[in-house]
C-alpha positions as CSV (number, residue, x, y, z in Angstrom):
1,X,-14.2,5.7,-8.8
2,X,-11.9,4.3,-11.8
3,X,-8.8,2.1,-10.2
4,X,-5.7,4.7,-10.8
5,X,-2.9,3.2,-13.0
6,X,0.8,4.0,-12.3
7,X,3.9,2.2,-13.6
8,X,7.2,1.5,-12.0
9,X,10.3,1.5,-13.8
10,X,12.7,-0.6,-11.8
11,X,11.4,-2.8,-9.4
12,X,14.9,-3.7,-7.0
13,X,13.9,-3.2,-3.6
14,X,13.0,0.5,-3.6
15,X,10.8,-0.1,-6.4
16,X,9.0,-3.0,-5.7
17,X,8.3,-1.9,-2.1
18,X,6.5,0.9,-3.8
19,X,4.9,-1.1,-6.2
20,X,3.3,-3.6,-3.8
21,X,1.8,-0.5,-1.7
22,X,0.3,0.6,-4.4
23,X,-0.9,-2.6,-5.4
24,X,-2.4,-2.8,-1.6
25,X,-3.9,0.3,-2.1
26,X,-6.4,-1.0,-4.9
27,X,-4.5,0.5,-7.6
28,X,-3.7,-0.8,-11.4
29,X,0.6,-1.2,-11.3
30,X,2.2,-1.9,-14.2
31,X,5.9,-3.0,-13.0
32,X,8.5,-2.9,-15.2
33,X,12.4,-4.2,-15.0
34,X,15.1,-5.5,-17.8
35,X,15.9,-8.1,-15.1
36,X,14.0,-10.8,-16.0
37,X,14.3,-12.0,-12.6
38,X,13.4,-9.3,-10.9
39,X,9.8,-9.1,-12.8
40,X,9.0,-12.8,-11.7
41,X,9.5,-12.1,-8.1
42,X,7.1,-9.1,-8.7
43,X,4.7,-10.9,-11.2
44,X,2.2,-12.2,-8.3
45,X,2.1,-8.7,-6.3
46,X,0.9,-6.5,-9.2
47,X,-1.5,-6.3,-12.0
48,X,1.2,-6.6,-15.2
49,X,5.1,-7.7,-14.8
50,X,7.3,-6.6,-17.8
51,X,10.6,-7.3,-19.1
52,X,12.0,-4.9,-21.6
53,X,14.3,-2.3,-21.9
54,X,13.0,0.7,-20.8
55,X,15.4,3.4,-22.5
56,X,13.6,1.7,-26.0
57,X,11.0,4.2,-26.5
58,X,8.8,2.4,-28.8
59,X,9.0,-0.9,-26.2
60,X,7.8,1.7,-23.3
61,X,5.0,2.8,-26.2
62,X,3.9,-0.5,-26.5
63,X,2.8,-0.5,-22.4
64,X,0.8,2.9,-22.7
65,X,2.4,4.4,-20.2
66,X,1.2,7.7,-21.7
67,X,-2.0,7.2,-19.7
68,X,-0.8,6.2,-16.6
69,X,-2.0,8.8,-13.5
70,X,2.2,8.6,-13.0
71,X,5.1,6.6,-13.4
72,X,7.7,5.9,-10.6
73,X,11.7,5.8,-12.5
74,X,13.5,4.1,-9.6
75,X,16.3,2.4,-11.4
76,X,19.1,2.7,-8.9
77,X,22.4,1.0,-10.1
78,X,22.8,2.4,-13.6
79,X,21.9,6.4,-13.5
80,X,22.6,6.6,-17.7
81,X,19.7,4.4,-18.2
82,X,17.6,6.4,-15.5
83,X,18.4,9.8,-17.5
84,X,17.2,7.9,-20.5
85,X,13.9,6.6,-19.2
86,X,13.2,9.7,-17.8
87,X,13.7,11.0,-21.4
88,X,11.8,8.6,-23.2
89,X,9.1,9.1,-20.8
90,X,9.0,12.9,-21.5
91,X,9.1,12.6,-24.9
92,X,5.9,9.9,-24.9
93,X,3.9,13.0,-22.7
94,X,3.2,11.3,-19.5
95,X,1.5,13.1,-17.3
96,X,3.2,12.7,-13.9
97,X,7.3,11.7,-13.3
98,X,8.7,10.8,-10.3
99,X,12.6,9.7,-10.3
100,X,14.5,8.4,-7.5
101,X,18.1,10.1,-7.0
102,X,20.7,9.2,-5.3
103,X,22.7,11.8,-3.9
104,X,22.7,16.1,-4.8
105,X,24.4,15.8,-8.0
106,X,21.6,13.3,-9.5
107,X,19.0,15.7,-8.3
108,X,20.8,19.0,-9.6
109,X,20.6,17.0,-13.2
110,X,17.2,15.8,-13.2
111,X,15.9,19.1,-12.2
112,X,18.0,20.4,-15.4
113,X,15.9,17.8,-17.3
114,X,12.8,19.7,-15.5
115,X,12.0,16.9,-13.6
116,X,9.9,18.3,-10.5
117,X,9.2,15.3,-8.6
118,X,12.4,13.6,-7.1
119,X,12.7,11.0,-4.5
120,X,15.6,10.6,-2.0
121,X,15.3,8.1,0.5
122,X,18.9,7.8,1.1
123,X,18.8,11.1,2.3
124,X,15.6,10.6,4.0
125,X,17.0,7.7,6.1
126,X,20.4,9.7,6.4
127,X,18.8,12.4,8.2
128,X,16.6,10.5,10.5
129,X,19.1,8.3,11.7
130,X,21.4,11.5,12.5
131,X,18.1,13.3,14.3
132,X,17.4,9.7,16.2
133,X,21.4,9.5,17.1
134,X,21.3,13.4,18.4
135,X,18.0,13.1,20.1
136,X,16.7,9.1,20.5
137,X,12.9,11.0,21.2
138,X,12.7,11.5,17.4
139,X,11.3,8.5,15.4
140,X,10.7,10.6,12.2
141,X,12.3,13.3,10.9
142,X,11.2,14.7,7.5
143,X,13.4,17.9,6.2
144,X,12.0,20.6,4.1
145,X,12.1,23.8,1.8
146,X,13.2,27.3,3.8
147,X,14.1,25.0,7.1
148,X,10.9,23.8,7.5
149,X,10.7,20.0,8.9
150,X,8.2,17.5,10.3
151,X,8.8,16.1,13.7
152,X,7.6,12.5,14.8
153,X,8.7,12.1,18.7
154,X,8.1,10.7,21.8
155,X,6.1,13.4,24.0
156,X,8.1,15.1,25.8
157,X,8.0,14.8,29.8
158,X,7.4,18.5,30.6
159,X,3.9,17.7,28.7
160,X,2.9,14.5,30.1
161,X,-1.1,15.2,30.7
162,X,-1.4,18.6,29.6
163,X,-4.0,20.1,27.3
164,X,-2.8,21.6,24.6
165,X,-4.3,24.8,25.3
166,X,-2.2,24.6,28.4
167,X,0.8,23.8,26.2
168,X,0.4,26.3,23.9
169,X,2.5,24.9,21.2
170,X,2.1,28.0,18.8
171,X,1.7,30.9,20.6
172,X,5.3,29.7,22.9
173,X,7.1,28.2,20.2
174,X,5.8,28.5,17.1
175,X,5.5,25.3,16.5
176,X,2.4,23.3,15.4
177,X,0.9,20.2,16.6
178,X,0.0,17.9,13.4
179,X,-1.5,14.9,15.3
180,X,-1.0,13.1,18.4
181,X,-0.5,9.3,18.3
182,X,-1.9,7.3,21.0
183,X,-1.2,3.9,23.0
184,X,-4.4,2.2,23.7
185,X,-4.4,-0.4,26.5
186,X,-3.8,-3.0,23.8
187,X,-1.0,-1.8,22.3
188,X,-1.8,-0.5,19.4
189,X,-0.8,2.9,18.3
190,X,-4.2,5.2,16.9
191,X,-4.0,8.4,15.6
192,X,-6.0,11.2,17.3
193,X,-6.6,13.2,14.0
194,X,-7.2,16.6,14.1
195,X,-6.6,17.6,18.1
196,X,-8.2,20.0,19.9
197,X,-7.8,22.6,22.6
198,X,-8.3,20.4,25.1
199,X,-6.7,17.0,23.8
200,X,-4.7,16.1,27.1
201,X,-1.2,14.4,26.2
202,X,0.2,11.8,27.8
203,X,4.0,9.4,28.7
204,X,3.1,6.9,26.1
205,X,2.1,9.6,23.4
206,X,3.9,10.6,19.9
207,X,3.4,13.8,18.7
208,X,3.6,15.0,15.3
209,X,4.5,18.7,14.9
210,X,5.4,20.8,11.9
211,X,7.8,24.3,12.5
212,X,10.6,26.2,11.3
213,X,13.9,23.8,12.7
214,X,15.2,25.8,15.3
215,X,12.0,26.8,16.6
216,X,11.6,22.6,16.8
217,X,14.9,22.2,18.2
218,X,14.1,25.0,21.2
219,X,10.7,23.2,21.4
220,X,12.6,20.0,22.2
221,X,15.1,21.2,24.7
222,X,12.7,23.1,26.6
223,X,10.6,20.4,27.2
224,X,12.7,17.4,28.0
């Protein structure tokens, strides 16, 4: 299989974090940056560092990102330039764009633009710090459409060496169990994968479940 190509736009933190993983994921990143700085500290970590201006169309031409499997826009301190990039990269036909915004009204003008692929992680970490402050179980908390979310907690003690059948996640609570994550005698956390009826859950457990929020949230209260 061919190495997938993508291209950053913006390498501060958030960016270059993302470029690096997909660096350690054997893929071909292309990071770009106007901070000349910024691309030497990232130089070693990816395939090609660049400095230029990346609202110049004919400079982001030059790089072909036009044939890139996507490209990441994660410039976070100036949002004029973002807008512009995101432009220039829509006007050059690239296949895939994701944009990092910060905050609703970003978002609300980038999915003007008809960008569909938007990145908060301000919001992200926002909301799991508020479900870890409300509930110190929760490790993860991922929000989504229709008040859907993904759940990443400690098991709960009701549960502690239960099947799941016995549990009966779904049928009780309409909740559903994604994947249970396991403590082995070593320390090391390993992921069950796909558990079955009669996976038996344990104290040291996470679970991983996936429902409508309130149906979570009676799930949770129920069982502590």
């Amino acid at each position: 299989m061919p190495r997938r190509k993508f291209a950053v736009i913006g390498v501060g933190q958030f960016g270059s974090a993302i470029a690096k993983k997909l660096s350690e994921k054997n893929s071909e990143v292309l990071a770009i940056d106007i901070d000349e700085e910024k691309v030497e500290s990232i130089k070693d970590e990816v395939s090609y560092a660049v400095t230029l201006d990346s609202t110049d169309i004919k400079a982001l031409a030059s790089q072909n990102v036009s044939e890139m499997d996507a490209v990441v826009v994660s410039i976070g301190a100036n949002f004029q330039c973002l807008l512009l990039t995101t432009f220039v990269l829509q006007e050059l036909n690239v296949k895939r764009i994701i944009v990092r915004a910060q905050g609703p009204t970003q978002r609300k003008i980038l999915e003007k633009m008809g960008v569909t692929e938007i990145l908060s992680p301000e919001d992200e970490v926002a909301s799991n710090i508020a479900e870890n402050l409300m509930n110190p179980n929760v490790l993860m908390c991922m929000e989504l459409p229709d008040d859907y979310e993904i759940l990443e907690v400690k098991c709960p003690p009701a549960l502690h060496n239960r099947t799941l059948q016995d549990i009966a996640l779904r049928e009780k609570y309409k909740v559903n169990l994604i994947t249970v994550l396991q403590t082995k005698e070593n320390g090391e956390m390993h992921i069950v994968g796909v558990p079955q009826s009669e996976t038996i859950l344990h104290s040291q457990d996470l679970i991983v479940v996936f429902g409508k929020t309130a149906n979570i949230n009676r799930f949770m209260d129920i069982n502590q």
